[in-house]
mmCIF file of the N, C-alpha and C atoms, coordinates in Angstrom:
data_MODEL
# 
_entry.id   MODEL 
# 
loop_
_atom_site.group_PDB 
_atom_site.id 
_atom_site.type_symbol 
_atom_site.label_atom_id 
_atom_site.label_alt_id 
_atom_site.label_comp_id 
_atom_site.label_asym_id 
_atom_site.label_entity_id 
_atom_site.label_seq_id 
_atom_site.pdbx_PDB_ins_code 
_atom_site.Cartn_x 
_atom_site.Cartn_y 
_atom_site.Cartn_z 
_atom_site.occupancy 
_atom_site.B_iso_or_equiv 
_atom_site.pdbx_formal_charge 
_atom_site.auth_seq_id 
_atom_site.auth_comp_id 
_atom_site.auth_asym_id 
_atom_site.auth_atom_id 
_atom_site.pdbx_PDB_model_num 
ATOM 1   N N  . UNK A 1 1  ? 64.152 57.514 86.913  1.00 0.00 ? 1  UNK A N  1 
ATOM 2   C CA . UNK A 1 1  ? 64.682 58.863 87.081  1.00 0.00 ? 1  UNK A CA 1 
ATOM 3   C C  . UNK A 1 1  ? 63.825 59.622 88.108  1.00 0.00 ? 1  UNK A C  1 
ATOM 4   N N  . UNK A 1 2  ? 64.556 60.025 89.085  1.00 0.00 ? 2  UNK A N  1 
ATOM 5   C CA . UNK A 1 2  ? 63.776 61.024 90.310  1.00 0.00 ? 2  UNK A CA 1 
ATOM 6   C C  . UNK A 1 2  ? 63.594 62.696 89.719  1.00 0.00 ? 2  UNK A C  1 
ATOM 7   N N  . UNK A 1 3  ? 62.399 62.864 90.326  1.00 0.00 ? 3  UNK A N  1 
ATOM 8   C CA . UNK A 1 3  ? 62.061 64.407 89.486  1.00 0.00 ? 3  UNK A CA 1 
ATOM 9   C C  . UNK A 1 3  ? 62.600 65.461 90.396  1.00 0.00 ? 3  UNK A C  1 
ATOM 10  N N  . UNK A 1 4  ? 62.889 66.297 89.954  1.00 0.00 ? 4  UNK A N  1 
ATOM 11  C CA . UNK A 1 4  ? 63.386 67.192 90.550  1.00 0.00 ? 4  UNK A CA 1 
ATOM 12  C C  . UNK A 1 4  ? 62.339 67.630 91.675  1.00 0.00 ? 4  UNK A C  1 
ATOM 13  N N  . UNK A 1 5  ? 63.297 68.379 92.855  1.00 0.00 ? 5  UNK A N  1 
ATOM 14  C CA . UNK A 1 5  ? 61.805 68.608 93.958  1.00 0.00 ? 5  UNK A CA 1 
ATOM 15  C C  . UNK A 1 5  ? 61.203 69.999 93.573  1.00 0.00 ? 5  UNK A C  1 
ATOM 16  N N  . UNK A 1 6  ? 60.376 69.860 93.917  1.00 0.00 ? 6  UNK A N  1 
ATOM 17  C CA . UNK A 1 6  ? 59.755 70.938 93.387  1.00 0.00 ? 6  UNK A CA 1 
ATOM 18  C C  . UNK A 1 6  ? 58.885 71.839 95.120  1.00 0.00 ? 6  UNK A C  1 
ATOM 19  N N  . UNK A 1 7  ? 60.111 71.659 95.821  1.00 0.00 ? 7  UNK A N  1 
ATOM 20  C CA . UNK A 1 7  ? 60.023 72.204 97.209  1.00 0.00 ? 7  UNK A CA 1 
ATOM 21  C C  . UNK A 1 7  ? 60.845 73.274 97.503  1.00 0.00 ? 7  UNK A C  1 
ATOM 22  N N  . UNK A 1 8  ? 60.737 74.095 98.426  1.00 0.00 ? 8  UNK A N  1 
ATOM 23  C CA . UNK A 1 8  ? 61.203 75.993 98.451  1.00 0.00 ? 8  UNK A CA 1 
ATOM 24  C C  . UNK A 1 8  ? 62.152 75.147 99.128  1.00 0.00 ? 8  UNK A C  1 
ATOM 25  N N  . UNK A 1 9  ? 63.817 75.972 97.993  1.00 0.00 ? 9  UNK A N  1 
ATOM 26  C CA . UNK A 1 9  ? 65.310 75.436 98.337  1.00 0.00 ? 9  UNK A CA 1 
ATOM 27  C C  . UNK A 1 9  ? 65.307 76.486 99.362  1.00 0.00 ? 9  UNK A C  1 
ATOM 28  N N  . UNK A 1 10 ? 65.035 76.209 100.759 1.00 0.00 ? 10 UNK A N  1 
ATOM 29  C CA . UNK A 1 10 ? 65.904 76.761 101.815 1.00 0.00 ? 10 UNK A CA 1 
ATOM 30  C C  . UNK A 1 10 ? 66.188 76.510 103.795 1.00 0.00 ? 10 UNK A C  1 
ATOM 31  N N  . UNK A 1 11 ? 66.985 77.075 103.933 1.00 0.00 ? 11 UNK A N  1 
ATOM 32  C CA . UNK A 1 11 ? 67.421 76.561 105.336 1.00 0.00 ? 11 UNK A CA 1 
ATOM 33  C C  . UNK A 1 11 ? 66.219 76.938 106.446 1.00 0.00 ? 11 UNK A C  1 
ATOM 34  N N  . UNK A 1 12 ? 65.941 76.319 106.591 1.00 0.00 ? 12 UNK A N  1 
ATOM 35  C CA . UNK A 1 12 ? 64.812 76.681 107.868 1.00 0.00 ? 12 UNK A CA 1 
ATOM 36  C C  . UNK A 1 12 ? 65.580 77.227 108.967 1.00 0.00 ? 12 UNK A C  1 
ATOM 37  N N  . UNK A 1 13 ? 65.121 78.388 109.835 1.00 0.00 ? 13 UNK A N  1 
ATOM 38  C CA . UNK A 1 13 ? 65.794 78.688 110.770 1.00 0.00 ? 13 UNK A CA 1 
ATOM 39  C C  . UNK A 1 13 ? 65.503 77.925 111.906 1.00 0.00 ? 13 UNK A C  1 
ATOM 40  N N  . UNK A 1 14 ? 66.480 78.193 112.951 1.00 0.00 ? 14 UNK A N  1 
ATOM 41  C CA . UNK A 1 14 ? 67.118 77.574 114.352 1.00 0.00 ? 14 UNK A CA 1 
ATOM 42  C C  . UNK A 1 14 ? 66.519 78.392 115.229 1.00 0.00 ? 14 UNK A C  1 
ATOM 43  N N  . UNK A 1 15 ? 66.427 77.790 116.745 1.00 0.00 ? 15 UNK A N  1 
ATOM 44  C CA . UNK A 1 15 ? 66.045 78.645 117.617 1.00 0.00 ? 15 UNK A CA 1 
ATOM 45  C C  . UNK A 1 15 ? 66.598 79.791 117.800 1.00 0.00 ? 15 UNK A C  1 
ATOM 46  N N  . UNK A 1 16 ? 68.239 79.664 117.918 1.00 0.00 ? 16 UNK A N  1 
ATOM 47  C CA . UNK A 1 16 ? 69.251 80.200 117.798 1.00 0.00 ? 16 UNK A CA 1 
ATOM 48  C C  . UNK A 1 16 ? 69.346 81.952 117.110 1.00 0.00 ? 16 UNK A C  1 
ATOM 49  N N  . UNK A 1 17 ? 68.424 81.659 116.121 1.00 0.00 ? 17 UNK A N  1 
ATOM 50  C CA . UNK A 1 17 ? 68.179 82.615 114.701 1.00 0.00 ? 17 UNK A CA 1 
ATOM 51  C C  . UNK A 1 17 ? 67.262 83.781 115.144 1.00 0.00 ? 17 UNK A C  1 
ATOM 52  N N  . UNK A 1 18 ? 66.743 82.803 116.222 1.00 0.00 ? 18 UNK A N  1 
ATOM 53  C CA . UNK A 1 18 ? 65.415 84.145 116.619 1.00 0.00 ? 18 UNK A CA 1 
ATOM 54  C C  . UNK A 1 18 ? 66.325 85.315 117.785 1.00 0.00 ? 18 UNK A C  1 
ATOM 55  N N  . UNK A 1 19 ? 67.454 84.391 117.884 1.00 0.00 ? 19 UNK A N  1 
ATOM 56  C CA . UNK A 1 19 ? 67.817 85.352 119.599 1.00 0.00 ? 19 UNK A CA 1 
ATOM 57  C C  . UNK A 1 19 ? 67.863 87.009 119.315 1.00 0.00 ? 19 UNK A C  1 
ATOM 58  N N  . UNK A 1 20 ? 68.523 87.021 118.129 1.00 0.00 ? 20 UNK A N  1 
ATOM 59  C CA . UNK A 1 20 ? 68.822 88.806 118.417 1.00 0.00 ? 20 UNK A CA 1 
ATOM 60  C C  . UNK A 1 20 ? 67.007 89.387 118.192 1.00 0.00 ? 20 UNK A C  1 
ATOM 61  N N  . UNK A 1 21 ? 66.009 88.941 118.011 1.00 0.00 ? 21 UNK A N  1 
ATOM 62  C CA . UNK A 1 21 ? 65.154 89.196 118.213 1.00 0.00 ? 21 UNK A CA 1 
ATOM 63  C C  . UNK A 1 21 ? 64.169 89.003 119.927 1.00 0.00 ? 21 UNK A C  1 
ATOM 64  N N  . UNK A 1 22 ? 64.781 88.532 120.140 1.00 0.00 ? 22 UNK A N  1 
ATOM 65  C CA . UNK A 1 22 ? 64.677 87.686 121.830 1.00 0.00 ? 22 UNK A CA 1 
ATOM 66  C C  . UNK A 1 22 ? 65.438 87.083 122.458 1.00 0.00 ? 22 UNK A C  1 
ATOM 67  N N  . UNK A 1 23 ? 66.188 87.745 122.869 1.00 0.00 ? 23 UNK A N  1 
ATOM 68  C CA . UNK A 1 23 ? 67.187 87.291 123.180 1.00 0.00 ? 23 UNK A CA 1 
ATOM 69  C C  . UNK A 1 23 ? 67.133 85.603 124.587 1.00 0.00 ? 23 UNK A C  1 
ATOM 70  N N  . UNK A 1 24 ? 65.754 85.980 124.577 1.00 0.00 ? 24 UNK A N  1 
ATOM 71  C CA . UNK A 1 24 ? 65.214 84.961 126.338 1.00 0.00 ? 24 UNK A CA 1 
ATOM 72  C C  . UNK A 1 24 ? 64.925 83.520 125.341 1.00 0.00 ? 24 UNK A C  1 
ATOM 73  N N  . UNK A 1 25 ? 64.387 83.743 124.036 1.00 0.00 ? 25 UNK A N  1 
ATOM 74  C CA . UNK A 1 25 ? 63.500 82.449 123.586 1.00 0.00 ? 25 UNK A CA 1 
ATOM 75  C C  . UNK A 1 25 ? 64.262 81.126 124.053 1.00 0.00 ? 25 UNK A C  1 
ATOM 76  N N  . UNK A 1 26 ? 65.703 80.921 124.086 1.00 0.00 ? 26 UNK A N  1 
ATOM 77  C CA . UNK A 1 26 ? 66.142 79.451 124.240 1.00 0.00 ? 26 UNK A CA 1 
ATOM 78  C C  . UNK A 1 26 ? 65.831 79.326 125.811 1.00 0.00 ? 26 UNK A C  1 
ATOM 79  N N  . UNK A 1 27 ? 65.788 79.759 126.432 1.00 0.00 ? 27 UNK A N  1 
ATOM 80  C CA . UNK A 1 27 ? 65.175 79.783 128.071 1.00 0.00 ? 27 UNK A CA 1 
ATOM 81  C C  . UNK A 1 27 ? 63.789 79.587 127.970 1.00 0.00 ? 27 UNK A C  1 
ATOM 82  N N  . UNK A 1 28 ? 62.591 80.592 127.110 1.00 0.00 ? 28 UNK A N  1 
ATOM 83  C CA . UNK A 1 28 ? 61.632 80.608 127.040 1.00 0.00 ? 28 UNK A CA 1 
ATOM 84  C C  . UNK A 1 28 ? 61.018 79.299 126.571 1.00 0.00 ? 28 UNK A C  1 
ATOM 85  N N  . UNK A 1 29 ? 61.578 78.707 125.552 1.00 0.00 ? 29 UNK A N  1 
ATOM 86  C CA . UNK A 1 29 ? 61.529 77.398 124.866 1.00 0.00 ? 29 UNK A CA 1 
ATOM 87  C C  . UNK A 1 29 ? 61.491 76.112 125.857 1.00 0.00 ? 29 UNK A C  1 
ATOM 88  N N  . UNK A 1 30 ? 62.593 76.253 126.262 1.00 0.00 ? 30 UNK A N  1 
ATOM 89  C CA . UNK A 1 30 ? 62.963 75.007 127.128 1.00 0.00 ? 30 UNK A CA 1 
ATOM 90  C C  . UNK A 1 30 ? 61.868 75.010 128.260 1.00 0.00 ? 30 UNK A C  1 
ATOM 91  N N  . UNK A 1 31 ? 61.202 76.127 129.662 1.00 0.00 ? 31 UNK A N  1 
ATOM 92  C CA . UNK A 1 31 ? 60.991 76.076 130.312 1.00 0.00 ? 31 UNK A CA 1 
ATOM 93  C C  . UNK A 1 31 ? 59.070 75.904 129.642 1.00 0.00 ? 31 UNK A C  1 
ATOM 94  N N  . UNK A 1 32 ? 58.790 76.359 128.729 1.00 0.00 ? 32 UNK A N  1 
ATOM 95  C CA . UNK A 1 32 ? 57.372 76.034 128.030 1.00 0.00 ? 32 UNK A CA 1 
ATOM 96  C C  . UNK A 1 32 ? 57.664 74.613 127.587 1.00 0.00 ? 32 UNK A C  1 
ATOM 97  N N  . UNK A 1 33 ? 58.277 74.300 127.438 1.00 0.00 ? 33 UNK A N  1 
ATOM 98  C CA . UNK A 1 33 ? 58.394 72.800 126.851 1.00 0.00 ? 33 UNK A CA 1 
ATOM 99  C C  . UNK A 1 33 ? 57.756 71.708 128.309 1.00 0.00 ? 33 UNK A C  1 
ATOM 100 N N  . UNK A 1 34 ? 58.929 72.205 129.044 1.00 0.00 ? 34 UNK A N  1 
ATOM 101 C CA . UNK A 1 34 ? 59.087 71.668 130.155 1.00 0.00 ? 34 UNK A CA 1 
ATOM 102 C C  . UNK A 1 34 ? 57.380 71.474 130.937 1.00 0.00 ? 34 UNK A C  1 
ATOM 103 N N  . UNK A 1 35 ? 56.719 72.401 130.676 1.00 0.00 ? 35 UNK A N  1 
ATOM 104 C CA . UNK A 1 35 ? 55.649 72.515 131.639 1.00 0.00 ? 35 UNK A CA 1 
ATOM 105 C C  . UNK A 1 35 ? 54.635 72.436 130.360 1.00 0.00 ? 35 UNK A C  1 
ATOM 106 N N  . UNK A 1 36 ? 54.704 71.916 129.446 1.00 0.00 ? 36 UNK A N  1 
ATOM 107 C CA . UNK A 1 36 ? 53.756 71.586 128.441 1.00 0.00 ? 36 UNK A CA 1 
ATOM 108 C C  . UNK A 1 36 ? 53.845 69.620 128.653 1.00 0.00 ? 36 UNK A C  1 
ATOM 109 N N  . UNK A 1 37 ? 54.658 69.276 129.017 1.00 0.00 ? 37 UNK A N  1 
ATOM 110 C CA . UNK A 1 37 ? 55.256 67.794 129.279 1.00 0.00 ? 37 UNK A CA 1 
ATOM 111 C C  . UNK A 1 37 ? 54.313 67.847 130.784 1.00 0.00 ? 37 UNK A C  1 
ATOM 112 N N  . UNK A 1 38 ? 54.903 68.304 131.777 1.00 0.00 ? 38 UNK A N  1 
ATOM 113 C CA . UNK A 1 38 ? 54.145 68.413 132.709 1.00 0.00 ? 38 UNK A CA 1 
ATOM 114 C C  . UNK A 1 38 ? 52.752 68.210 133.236 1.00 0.00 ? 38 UNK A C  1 
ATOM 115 N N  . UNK A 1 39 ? 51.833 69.559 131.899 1.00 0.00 ? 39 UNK A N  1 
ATOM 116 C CA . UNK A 1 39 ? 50.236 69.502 131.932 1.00 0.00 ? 39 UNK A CA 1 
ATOM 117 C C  . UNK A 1 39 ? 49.993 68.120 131.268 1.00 0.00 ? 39 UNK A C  1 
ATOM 118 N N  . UNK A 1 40 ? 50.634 67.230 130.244 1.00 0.00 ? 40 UNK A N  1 
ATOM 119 C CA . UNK A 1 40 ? 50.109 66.412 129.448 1.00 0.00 ? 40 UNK A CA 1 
ATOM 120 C C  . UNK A 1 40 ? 49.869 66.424 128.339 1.00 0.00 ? 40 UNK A C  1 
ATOM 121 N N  . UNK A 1 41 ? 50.505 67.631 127.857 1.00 0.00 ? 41 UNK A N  1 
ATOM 122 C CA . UNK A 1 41 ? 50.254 69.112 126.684 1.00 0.00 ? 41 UNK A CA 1 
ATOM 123 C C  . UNK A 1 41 ? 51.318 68.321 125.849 1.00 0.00 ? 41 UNK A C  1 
ATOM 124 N N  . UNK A 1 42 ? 51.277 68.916 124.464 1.00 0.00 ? 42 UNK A N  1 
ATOM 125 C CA . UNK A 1 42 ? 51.754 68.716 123.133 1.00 0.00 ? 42 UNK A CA 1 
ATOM 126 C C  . UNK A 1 42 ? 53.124 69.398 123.449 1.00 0.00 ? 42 UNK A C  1 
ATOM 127 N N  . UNK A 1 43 ? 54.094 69.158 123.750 1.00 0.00 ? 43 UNK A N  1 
ATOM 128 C CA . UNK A 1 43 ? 55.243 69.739 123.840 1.00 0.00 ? 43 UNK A CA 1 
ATOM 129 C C  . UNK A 1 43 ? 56.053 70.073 122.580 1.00 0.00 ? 43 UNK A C  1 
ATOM 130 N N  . UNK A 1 44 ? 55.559 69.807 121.061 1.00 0.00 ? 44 UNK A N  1 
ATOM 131 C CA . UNK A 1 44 ? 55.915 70.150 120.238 1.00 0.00 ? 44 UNK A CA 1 
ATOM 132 C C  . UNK A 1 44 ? 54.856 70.845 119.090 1.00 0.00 ? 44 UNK A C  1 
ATOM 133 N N  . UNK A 1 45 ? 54.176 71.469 119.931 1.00 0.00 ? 45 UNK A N  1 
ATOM 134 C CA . UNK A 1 45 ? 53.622 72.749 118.896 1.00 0.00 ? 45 UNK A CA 1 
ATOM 135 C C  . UNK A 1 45 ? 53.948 73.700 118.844 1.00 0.00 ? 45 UNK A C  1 
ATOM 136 N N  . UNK A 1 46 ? 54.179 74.577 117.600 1.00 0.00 ? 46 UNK A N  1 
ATOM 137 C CA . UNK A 1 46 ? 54.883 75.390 117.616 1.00 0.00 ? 46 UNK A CA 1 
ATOM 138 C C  . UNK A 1 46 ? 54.026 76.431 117.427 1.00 0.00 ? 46 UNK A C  1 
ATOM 139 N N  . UNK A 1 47 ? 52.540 76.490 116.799 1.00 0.00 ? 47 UNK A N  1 
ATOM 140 C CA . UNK A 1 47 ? 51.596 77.210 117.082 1.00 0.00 ? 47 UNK A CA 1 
ATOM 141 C C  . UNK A 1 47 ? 51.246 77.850 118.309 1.00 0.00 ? 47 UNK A C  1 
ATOM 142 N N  . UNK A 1 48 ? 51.009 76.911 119.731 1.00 0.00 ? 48 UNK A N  1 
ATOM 143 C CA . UNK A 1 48 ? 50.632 77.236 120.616 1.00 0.00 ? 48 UNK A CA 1 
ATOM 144 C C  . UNK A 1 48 ? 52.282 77.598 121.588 1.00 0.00 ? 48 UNK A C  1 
ATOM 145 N N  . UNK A 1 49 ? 53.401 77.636 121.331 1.00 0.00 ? 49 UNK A N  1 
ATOM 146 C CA . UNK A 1 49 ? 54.129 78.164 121.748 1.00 0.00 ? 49 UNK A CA 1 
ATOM 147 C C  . UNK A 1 49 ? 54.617 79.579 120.936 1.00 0.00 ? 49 UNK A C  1 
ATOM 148 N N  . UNK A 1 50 ? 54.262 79.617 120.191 1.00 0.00 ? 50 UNK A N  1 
ATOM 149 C CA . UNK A 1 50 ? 53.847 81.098 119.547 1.00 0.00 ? 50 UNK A CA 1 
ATOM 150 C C  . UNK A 1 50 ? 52.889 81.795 120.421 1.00 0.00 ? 50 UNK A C  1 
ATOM 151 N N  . UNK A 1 51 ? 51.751 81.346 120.366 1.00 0.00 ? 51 UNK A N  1 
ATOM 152 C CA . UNK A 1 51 ? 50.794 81.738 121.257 1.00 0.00 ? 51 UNK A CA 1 
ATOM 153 C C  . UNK A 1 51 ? 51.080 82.301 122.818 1.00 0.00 ? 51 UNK A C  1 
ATOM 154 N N  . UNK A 1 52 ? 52.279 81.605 122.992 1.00 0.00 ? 52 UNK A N  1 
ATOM 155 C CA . UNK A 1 52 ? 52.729 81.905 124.354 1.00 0.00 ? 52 UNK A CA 1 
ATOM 156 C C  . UNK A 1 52 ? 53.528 82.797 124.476 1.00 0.00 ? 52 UNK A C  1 
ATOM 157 N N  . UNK A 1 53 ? 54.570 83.005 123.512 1.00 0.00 ? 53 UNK A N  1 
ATOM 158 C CA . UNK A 1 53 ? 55.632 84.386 123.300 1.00 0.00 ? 53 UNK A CA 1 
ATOM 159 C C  . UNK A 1 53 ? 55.115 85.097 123.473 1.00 0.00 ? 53 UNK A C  1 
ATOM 160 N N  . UNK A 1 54 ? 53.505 85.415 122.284 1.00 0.00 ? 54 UNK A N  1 
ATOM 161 C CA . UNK A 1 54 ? 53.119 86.813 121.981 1.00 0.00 ? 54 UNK A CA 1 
ATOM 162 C C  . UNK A 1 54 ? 52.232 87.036 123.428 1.00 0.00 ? 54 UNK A C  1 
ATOM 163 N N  . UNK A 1 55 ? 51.834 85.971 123.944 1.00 0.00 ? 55 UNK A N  1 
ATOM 164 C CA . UNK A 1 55 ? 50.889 86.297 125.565 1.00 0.00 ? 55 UNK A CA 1 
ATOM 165 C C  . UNK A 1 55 ? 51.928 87.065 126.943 1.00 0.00 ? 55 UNK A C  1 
ATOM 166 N N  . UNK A 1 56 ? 53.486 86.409 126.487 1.00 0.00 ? 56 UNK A N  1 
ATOM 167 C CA . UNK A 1 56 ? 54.062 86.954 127.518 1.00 0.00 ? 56 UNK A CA 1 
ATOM 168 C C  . UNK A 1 56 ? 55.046 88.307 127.311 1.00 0.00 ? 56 UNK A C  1 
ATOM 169 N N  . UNK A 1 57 ? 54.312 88.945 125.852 1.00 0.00 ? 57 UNK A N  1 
ATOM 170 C CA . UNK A 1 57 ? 54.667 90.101 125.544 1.00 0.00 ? 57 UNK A CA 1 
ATOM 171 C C  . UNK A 1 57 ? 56.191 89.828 124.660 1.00 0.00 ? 57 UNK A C  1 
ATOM 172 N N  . UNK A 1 58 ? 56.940 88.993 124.300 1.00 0.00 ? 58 UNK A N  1 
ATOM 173 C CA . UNK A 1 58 ? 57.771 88.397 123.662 1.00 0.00 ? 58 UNK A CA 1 
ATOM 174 C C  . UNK A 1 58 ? 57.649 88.741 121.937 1.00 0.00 ? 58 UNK A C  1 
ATOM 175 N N  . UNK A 1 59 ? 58.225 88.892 121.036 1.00 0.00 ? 59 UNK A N  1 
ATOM 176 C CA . UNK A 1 59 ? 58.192 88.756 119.823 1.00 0.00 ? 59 UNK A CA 1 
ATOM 177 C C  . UNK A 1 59 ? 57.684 87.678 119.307 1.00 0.00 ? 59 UNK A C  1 
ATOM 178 N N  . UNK A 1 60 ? 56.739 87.802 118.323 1.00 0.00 ? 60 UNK A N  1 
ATOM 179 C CA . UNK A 1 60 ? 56.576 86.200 117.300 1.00 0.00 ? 60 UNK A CA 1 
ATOM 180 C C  . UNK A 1 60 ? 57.539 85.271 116.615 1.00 0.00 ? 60 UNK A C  1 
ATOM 181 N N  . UNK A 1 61 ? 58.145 84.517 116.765 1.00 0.00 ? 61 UNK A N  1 
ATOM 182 C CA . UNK A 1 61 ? 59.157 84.183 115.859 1.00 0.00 ? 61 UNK A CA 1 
ATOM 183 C C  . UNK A 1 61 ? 58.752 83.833 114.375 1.00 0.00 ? 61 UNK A C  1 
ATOM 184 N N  . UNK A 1 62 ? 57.168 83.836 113.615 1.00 0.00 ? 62 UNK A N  1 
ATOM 185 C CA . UNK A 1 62 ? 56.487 83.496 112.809 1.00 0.00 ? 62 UNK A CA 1 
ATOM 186 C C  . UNK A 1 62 ? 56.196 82.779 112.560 1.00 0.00 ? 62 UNK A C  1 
ATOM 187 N N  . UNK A 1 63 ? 55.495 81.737 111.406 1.00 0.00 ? 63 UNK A N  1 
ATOM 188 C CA . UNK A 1 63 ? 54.482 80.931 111.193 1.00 0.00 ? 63 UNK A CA 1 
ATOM 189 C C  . UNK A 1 63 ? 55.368 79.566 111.066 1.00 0.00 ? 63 UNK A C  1 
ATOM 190 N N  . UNK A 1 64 ? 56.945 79.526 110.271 1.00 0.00 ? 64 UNK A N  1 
ATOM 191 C CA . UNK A 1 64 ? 57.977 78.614 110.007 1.00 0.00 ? 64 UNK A CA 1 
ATOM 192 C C  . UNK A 1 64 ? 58.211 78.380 111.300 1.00 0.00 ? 64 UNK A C  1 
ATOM 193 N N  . UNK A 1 65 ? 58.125 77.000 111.638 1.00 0.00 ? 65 UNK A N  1 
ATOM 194 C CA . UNK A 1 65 ? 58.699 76.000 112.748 1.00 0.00 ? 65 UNK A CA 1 
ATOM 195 C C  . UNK A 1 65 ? 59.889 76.275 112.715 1.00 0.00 ? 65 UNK A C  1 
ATOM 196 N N  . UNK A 1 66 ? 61.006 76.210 113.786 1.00 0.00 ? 66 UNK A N  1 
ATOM 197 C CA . UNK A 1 66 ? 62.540 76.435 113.900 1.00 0.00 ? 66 UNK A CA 1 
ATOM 198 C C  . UNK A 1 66 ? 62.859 74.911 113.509 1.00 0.00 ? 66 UNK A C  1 
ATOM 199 N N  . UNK A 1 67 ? 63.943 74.760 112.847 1.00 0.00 ? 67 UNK A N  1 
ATOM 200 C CA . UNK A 1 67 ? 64.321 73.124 112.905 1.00 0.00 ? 67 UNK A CA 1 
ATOM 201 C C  . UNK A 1 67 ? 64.640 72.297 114.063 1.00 0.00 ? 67 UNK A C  1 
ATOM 202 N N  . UNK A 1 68 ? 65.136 73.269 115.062 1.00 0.00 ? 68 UNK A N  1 
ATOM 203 C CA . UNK A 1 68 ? 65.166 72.427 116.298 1.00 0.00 ? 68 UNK A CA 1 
ATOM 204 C C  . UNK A 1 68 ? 64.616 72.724 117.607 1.00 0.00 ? 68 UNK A C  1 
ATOM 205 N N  . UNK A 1 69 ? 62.854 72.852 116.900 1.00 0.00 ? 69 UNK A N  1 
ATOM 206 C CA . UNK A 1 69 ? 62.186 73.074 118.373 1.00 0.00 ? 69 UNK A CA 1 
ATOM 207 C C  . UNK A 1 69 ? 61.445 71.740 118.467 1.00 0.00 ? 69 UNK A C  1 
ATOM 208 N N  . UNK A 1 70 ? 61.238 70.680 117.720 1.00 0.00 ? 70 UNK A N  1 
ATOM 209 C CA . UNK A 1 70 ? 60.942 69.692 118.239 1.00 0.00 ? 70 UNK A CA 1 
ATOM 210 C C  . UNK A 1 70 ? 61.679 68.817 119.336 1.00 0.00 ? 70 UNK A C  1 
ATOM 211 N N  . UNK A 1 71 ? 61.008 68.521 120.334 1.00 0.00 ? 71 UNK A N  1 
ATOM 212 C CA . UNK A 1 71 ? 62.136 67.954 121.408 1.00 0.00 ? 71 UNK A CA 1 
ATOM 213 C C  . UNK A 1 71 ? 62.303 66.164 120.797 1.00 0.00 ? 71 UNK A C  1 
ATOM 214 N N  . UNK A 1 72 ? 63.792 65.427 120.943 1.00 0.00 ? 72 UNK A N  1 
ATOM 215 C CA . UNK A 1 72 ? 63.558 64.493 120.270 1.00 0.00 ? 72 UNK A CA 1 
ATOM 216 C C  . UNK A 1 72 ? 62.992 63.227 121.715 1.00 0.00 ? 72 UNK A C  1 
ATOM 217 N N  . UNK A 1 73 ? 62.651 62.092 120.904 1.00 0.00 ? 73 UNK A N  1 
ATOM 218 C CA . UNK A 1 73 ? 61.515 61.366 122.007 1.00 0.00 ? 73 UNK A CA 1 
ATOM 219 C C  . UNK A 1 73 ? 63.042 60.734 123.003 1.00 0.00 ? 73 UNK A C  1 
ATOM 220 N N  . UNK A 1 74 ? 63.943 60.960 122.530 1.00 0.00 ? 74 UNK A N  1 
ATOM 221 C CA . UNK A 1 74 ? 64.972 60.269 123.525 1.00 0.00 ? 74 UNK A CA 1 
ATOM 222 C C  . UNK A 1 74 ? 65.116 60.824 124.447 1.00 0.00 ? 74 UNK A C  1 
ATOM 223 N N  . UNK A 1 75 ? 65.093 62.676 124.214 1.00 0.00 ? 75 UNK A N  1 
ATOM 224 C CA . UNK A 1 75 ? 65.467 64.113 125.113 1.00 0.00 ? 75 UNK A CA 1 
ATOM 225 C C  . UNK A 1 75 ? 64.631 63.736 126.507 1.00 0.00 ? 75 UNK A C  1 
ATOM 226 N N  . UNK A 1 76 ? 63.042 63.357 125.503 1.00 0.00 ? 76 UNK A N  1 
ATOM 227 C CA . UNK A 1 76 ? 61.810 63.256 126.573 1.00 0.00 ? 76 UNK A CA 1 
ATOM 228 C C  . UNK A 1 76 ? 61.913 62.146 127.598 1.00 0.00 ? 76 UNK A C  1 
ATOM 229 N N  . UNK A 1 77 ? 62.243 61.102 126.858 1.00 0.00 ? 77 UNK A N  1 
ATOM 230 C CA . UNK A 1 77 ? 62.471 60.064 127.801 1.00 0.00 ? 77 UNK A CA 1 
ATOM 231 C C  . UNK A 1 77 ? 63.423 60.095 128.991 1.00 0.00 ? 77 UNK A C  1 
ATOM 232 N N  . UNK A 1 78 ? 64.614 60.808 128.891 1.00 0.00 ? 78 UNK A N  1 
ATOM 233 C CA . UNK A 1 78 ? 65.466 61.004 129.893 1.00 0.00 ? 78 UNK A CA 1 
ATOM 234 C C  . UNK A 1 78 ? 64.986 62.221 130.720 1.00 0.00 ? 78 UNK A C  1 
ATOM 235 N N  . UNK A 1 79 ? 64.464 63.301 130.054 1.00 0.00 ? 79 UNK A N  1 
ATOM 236 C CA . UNK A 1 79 ? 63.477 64.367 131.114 1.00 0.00 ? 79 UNK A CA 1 
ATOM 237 C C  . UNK A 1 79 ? 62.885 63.061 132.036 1.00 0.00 ? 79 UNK A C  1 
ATOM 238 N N  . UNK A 1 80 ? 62.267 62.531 132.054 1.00 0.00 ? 80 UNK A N  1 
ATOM 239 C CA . UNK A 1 80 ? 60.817 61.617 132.401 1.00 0.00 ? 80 UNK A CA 1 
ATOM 240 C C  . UNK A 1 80 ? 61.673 61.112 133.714 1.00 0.00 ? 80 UNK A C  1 
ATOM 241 N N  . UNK A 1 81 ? 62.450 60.007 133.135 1.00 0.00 ? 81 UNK A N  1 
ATOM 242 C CA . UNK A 1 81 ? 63.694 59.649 134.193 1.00 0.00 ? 81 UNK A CA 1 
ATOM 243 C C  . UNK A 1 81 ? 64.815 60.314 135.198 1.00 0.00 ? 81 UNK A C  1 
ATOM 244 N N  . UNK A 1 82 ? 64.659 61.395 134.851 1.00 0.00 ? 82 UNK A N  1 
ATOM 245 C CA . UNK A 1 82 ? 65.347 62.218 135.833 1.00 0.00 ? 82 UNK A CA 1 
ATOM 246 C C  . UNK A 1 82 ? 64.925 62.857 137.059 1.00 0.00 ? 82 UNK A C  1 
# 
């Protein structure tokens, strides 16, 4: 018998979720991604792209990761190749 989870029942938000708060972040996202790949940089922290909102005067989106700000390794691989 599996135990019940005993993990917080809820939807993690989307990039999407932050817009009426920022309306730029899916631009902002993509083009920090982009040049975090670039330096050699962790392209999926969401700490230090926090770090970068609040540096470029942007809203925090807070401490919860969006569900789809990890880029997936296939996305990366075809960036790479292009």
């Amino acid at each position: 018998m599996v135990a019940p989870s005993t993990a917080k029942e809820h939807a993690l938000a989307r990039i999407s979720d932050h817009e009426e708060s920022n309306a730029n972040i899916r631009s902002q996202h993509q083009e920090w991604q982009q040049q975090r790949r670039a330096n050699g940089e962790d392209a999926n922290d969401w700490n230090a792209f926090r770090e970068h909102l609040k540096a470029i005067g942007a809203p925090d989106p807070g401490e919860e990761e969006a569900e789809d700000f990890r880029m997936e390794e296939n996305t990366m691989q075809e960036s790479k190749s292009a």
